[in-house]
C-alpha positions as MATLAB code, in Angstrom:
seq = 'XXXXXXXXXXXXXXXXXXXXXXXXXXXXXXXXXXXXXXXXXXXXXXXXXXXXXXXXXXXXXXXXXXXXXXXXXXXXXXXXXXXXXXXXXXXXXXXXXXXXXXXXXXXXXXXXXXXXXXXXXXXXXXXXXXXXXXXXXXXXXXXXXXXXXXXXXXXXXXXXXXXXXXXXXXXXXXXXXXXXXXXXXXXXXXXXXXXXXXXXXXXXXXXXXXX';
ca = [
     -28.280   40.663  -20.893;
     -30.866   43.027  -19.927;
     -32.927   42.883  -16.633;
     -36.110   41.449  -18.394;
     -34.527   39.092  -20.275;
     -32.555   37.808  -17.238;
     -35.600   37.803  -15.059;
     -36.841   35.230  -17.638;
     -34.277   33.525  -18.037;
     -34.174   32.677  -13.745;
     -38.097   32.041  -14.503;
     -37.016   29.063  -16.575;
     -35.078   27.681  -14.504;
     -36.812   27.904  -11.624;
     -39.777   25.786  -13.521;
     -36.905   23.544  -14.434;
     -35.876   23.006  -10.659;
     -39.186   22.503   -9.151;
     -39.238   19.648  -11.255;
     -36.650   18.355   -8.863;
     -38.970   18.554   -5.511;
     -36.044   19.080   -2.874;
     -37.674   21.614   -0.377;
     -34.667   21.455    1.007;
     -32.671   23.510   -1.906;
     -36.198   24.807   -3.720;
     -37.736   26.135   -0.463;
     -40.473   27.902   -2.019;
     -42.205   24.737   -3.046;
     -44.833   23.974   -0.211;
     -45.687   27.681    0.099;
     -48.007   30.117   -1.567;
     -45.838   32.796   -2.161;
     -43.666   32.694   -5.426;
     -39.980   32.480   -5.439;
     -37.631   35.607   -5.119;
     -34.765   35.800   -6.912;
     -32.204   35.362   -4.550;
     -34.014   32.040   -3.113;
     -33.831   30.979   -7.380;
     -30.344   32.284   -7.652;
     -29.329   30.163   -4.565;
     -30.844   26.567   -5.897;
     -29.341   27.312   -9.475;
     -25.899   28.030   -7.869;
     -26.534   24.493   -5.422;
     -27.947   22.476   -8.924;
     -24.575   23.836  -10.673;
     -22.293   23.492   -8.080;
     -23.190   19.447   -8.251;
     -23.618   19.509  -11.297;
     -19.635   20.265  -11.643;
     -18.840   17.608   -8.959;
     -20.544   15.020  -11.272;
     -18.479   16.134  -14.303;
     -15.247   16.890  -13.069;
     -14.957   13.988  -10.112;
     -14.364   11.075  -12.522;
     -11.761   12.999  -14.135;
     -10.111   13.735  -11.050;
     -10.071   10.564   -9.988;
      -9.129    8.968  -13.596;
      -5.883   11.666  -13.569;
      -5.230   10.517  -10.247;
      -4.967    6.795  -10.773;
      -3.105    6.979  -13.483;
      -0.858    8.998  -11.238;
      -1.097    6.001   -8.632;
      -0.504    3.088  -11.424;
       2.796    5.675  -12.266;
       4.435    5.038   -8.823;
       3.672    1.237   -8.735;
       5.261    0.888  -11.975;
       8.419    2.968  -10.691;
       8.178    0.821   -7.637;
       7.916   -2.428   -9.657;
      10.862   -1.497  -12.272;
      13.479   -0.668   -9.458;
      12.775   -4.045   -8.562;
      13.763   -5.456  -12.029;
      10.017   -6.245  -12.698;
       8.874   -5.904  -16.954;
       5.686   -3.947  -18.094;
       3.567   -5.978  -20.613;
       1.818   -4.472  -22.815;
      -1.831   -5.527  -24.861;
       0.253   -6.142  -27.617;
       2.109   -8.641  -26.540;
      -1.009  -10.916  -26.238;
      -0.251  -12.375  -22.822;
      -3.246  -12.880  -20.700;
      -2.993  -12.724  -17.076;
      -3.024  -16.395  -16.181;
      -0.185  -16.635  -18.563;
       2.328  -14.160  -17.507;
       5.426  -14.664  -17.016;
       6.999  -14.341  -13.333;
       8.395  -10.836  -12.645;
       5.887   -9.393  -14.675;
       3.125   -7.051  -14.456;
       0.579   -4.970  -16.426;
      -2.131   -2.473  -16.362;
      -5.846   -2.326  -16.963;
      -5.571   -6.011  -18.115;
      -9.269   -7.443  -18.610;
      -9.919  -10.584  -16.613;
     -12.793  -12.980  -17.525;
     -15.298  -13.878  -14.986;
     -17.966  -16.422  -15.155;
     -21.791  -14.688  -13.892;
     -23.935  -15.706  -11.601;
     -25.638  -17.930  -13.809;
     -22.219  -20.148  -14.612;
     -22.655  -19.802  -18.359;
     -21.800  -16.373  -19.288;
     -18.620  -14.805  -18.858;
     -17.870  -11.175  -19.155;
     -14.174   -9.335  -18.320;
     -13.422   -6.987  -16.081;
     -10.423   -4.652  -16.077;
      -8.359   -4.993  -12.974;
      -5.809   -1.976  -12.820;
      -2.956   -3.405  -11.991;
      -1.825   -7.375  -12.397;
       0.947   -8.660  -10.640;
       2.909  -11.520  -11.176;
       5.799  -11.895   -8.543;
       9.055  -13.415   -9.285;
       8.410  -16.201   -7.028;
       5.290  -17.391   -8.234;
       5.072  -20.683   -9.413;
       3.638  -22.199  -12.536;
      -0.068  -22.409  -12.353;
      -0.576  -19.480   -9.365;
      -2.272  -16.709  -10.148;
      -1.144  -13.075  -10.374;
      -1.651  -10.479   -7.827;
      -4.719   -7.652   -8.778;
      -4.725   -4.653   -7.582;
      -7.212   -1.627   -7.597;
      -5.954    1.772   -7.594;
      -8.218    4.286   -5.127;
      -8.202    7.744   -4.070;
     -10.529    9.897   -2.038;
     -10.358   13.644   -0.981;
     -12.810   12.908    1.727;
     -14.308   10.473    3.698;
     -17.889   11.034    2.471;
     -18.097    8.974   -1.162;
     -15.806    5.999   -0.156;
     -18.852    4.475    1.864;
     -20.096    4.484   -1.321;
     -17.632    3.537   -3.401;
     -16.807    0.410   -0.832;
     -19.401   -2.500   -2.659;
     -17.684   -1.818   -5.659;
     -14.080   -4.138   -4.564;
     -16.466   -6.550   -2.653;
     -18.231   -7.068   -5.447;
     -15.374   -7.413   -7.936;
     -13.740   -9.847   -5.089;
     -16.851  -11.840   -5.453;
     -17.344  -12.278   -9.058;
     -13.331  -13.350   -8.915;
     -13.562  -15.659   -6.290;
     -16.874  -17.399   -7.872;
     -14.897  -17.625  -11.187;
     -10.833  -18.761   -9.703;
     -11.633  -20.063   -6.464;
     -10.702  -18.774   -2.944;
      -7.071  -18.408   -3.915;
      -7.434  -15.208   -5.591;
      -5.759  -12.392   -4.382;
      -7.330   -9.016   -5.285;
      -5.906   -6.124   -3.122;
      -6.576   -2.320   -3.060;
      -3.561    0.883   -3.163;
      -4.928    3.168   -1.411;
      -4.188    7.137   -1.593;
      -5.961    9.892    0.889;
      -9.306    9.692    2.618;
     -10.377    5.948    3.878;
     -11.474    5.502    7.119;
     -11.733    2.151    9.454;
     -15.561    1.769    8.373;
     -14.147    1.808    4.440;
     -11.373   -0.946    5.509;
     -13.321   -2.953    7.571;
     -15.443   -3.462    5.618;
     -12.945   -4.135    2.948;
     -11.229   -6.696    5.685;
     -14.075   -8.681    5.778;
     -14.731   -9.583    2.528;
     -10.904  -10.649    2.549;
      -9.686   -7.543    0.861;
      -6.395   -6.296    2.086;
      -4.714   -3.205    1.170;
      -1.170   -1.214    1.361;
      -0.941    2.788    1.031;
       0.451    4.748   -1.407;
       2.547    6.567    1.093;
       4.096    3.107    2.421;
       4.738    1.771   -0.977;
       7.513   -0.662    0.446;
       4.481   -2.208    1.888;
       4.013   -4.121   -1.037;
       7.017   -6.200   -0.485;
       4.476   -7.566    2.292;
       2.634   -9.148   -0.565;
       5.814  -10.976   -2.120;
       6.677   -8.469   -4.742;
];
């Protein structure tokens, strides 16, 4: 690309990125001199840079819990549990003790009482000792490489806890497996909405739950 060219080229995106209004990253914005070229080559590299995180995070974490769901199912087998599949046409409140399954949708009645809309849980649990009528054991599989989006990420169980609780009754047991960064602000808050938790790293933890 020659020199012109790629001077336009940086033009257009620097019209592109003002658009934006972050004096933060586009620093030429409340001043009367123009932009240099390093100052535009710095936001574009900033813009790009999160623009990456945004398309490559949810993939990350996507490969990741299905790496997660991997060792609970390990976990579960050695312990004589069987995988159902959505073939088999079981739904959750009619599984069979000693059973479990993934992604399994769960119906749950909205605020307004009438409609009802289903939400996948990753993992459904139903332990060997359960009795006929209780319901299975949900968990959600998480994973952070830092502490910063899990503050974030946090109202997403509580909410899911809510919508389950409003639908089954207080009896529901929805439960988080944890893997890397989360902090005692993440599971406090977690604790309070009556969300416990075991780690991936202290899998036999789950025994704790009556698996």
């Amino acid at each position: 690309m020659s020199s012109v060219k790629a001077d336009q080229e940086l033009e257009k995106i620097a019209a592109v990125i003002e658009r934006l209004a972050d004096p933060d990253i586009f620093v030429w914005l409340n001043r009367a001199a123009s932009a240099t070229k390093a100052e535009i080559h710095r936001a574009a590299t900033i813009i790009a840079d999160r623009l990456c995180g945004a398309v490559t995070n949810p993939i990350i974490r996507n490969a990741q819990e299905q790496r997660q769901l991997a060792v609970i199912q390990a976990y579960l087998e050695q312990r004589g549990y069987r995988r159902l599949h959505p073939g088999d046409g079981i739904k959750f409140n009619s599984m069979p003790s000693g059973t479990f399954s993934f992604r399994m949708n769960v119906p749950i009645k909205q605020t307004n009482g009438v409609q009802s809309i289903n939400i996948p849980i990753d993992a459904v649990i139903m332990p060997k000792a359960a009795k006929r009528g209780d319901l299975p054991l949900f968990f959600e599989a998480k994973s952070a490489g830092d502490f910063t989006n899990t503050n974030k990420r946090r109202k997403e169980e509580a909410v899911k806890m809510a919508q389950l609780r409003h639908t089954y009754g207080p009896n529901v047991r929805f439960n988080l497996f944890l893997c890397g960064y989360f902090d005692s602000g993440y599971l406090g808050y977690e604790a309070a909405e009556g969300i416990d938790w075991a780690w991936e790293h202290r899998i036999d933890d789950l025994s704790l739950f009556g698996i």
